[in-house]
C-alpha positions in Angstrom: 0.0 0.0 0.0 1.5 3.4 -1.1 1.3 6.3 1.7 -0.3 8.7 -0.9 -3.4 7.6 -2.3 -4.9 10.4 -4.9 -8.2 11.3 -4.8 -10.8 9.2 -6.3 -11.9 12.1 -9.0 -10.1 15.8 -9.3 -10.5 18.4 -7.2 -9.9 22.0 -7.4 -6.3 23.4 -6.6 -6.8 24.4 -3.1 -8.3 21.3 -2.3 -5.5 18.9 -2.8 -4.8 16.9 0.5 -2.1 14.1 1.3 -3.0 12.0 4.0 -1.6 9.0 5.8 -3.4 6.0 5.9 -4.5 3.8 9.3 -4.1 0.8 7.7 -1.6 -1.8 8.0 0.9 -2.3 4.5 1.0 -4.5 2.3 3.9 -7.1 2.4 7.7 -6.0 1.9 9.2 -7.3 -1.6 10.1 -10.6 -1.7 13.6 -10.2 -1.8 13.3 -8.9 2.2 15.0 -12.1 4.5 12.5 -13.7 6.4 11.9 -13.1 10.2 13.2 -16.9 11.5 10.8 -16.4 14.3 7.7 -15.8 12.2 8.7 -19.1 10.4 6.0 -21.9 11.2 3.7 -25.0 9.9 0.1 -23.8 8.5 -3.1 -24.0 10.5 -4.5 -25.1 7.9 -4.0 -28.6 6.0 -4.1 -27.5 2.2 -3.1 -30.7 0.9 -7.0 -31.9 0.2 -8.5 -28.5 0.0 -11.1 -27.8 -2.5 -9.6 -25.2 -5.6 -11.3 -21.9 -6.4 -11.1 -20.3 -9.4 -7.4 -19.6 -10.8 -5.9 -21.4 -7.5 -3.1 -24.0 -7.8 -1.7 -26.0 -5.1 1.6 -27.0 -4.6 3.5 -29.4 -3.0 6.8 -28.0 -1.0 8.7 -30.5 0.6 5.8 -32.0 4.2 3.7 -28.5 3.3 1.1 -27.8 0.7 0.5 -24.8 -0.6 -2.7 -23.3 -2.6 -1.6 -19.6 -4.2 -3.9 -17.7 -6.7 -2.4 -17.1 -10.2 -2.6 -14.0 -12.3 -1.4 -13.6 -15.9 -0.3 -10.5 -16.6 2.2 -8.3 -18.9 4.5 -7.6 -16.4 7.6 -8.7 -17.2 8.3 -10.2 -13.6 6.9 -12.2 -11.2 5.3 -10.8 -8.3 4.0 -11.9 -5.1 1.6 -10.7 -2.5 0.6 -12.4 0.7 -2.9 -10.8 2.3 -5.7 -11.9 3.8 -6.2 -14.1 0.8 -3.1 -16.3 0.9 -0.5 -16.2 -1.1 -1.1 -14.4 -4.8 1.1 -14.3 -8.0 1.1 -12.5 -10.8 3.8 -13.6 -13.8 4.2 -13.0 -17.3 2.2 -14.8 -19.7 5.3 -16.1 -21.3 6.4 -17.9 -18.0 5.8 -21.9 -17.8 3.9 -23.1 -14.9 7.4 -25.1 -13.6 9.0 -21.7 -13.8 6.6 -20.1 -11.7 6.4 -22.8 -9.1 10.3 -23.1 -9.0 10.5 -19.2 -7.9 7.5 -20.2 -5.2 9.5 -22.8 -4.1 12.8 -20.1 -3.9 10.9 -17.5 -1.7 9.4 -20.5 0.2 10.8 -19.2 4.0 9.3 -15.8 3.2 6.0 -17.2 2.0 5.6 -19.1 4.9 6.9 -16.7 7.3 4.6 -14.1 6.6 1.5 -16.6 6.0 2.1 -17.0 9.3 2.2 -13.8 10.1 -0.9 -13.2 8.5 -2.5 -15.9 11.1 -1.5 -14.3 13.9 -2.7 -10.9 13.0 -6.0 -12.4 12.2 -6.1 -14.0 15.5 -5.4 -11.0 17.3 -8.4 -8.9 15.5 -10.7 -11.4 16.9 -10.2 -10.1 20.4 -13.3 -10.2 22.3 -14.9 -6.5 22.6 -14.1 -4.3 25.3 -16.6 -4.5 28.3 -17.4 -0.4 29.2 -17.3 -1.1 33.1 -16.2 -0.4 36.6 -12.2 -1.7 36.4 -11.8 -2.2 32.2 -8.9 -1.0 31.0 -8.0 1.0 27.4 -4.6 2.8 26.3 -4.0 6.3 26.5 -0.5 7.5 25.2 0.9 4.5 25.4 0.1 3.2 28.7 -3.0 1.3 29.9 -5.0 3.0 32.6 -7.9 2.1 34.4 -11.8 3.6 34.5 -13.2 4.0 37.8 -17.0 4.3 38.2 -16.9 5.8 41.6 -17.7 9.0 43.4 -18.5 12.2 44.3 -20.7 11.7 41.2 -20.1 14.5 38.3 -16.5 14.6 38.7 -14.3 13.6 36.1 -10.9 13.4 37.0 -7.8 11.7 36.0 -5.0 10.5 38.3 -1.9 10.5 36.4 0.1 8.6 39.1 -2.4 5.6 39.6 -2.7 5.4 35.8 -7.0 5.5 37.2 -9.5 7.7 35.3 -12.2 8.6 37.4 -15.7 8.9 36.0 -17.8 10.0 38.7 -20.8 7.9 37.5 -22.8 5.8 39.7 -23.1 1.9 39.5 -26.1 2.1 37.3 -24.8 3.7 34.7 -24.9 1.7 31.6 -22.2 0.3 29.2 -23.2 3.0 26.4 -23.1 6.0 28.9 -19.5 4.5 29.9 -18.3 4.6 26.4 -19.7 8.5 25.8 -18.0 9.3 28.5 -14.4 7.9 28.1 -14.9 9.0 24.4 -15.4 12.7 25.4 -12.3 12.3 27.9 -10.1 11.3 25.4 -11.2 13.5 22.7 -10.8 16.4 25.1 -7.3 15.4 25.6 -6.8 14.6 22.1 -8.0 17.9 20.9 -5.8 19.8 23.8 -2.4 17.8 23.4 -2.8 17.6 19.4 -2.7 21.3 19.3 0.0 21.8 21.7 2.1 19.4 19.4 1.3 21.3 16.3 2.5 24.5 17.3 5.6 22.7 18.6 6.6 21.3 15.1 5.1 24.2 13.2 7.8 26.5 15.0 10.5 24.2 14.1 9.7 24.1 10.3 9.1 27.5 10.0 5.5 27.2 8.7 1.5 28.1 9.9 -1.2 25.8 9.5 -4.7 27.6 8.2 -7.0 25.2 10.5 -6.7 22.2 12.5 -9.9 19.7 13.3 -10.4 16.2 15.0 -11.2 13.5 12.5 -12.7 10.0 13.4 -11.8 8.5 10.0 -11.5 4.4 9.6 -8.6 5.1 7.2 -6.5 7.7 8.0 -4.4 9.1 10.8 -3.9 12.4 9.5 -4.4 14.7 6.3 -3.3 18.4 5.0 -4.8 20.5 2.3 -3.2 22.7 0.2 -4.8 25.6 1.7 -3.4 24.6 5.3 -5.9 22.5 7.0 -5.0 20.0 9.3 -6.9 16.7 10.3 -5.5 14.5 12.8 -7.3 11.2 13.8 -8.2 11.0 17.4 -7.4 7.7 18.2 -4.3 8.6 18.1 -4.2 9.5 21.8 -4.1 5.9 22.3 -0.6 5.7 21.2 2.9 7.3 22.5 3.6 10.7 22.0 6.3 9.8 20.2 3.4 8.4 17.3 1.8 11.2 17.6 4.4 13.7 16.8 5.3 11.4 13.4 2.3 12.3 12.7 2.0 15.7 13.5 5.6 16.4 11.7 4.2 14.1 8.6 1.3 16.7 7.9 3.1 19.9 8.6 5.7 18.4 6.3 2.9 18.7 3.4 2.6 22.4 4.0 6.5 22.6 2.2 6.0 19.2 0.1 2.6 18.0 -1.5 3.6 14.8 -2.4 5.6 11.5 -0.6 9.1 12.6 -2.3 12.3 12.4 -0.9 12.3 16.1 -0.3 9.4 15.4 1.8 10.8 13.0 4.1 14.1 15.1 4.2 11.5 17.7 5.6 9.9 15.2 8.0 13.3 13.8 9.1 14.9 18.0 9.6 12.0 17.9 12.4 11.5 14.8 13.5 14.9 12.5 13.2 13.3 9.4 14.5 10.9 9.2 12.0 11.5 6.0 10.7 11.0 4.0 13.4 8.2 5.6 14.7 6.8 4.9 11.2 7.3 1.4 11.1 5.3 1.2 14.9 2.5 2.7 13.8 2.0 0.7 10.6 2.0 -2.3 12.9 -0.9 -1.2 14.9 -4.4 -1.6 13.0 -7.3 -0.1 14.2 -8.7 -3.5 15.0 -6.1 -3.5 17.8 -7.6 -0.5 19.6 -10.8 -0.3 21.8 -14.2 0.2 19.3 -16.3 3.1 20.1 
């Protein structure tokens, strides 16, 4: 998955906006090593598994494999492991033994991140979050604790005991919970956001026009061309150190309006560690955090 992603259908000029997706990426090239400790036997026994339409399956040593095939004009063979399998697309000109003899060359990294695959899925079936007295969510990084107790009204939020107190009595139902945190946290979202923006905005050199909350499934952040400034609340789930990539990403548009190298020589001139706070946030999915 690239990190820009044009608009669907033009737009005018001052309308223009970059923006930096939630979603996980798609899988590194093939020629990346393997992870040794991602390498393990599938869940699943392919070996008598019904075929769909363009699937093979193929035989690698005590594992069986079933890929989808693609013809294509592309001159080399690609592959792409999702929440599909395993999918190539080769040349029409290559022979079926070619194709399965560069399968059975990339096999490790196949397998590694088939597995990896499994164990993502597994972890986005976590059970949903139960909005009551003693559950527990992240908030910059660190889990902390709602508290249902009194002096009703008061909201208040003890830093040192990591306990956010909701001042709601023990009737309160799960939905009234939720509203609740969720008003909390885009408070401090909407606060600390801000603070962070004017922070990197003075080390660039630039001004943003507007800045706004966004609750977008898609997309952590976004800039205009004219200056405006979306940043996904959720966000306040992560480190601060997440949240200023972020925040140094989209100022970084107001000098480059595009994913160039000039653009992350910007990002990097403010924020140095981008890279690695880069590579942590594209390996935490929504489906990790709390649903509201």
């Amino acid at each position: 998955m690239k990190l820009l992603r044009p608009p669907t259908s033009p737009t005018p000029a001052d309308s223009v906006q970059l923006e930096l997706p939630l979603l996980a990426p798609e899988a590194p090239s093939p020629s990346q090593p393997p992870d040794a400790s991602l390498l393990a036997p599938p869940a699943l026994d392919f070996s008598t598994a019904p075929l769909g339409p363009n699937q093979r399956r193929l035989t690698l040593g005590e594992r069986a494999l079933i890929y989808n095939l693609k013809r294509s004009s592309l001159r080399t063979i690609g592959f792409v492991i999702d929440d599909r399998g395993l999918s190539i697309t080769a040349p029409r000109w290559v022979t079926l033994a070619e194709i399965e003899h560069a399968i059975a060359e990339k096999q490790k990294w196949i397998f590694a991140k088939l597995a990896e695959w499994r164990t993502n899925a597994a972890r986005r079936m976590l059970p949903p979050m139960e909005w009551q007295d003693g559950a527990a969510l992240p908030f910059l990084g660190k889990t902390i604790t709602l508290k249902l107790e009194s002096p009703i009204g008061a909201l208040m939020f003890d830093a040192d005991t990591g306990v956010l107190h909701l001042g709601l009595p023990p009737t309160t139902t799960e939905q009234q919970i939720k509203d609740r945190v969720q008003g909390w946290l885009q408070t401090q979202a909407r606060r600390l956001f801000g603070e962070r923006l004017e922070v990197y905005a003075e080390r660039l050199g630039v001004r943003h026009s507007a800045y706004a909350l966004s609750s977008a499934a898609t997309r952590w952040g976004s800039c205009t061309a004219d200056g405006k400034i979306r940043l996904n609340w959720r966000l306040v789930h992560f480190p601060l150190s997440l949240i200023d990539y972020v925040v140094a990403h989209e100022l970084a548009h107001l000098k480059e309006m595009n994913h160039s190298p000039r653009f992350w020589d910007t990002v990097e001139s403010i924020f140095p560690e981008f890279r690695e706070a880069r590579e942590q946030l594209r390996s935490h999915p929504p489906e990790y955090l709390p649903a509201f």
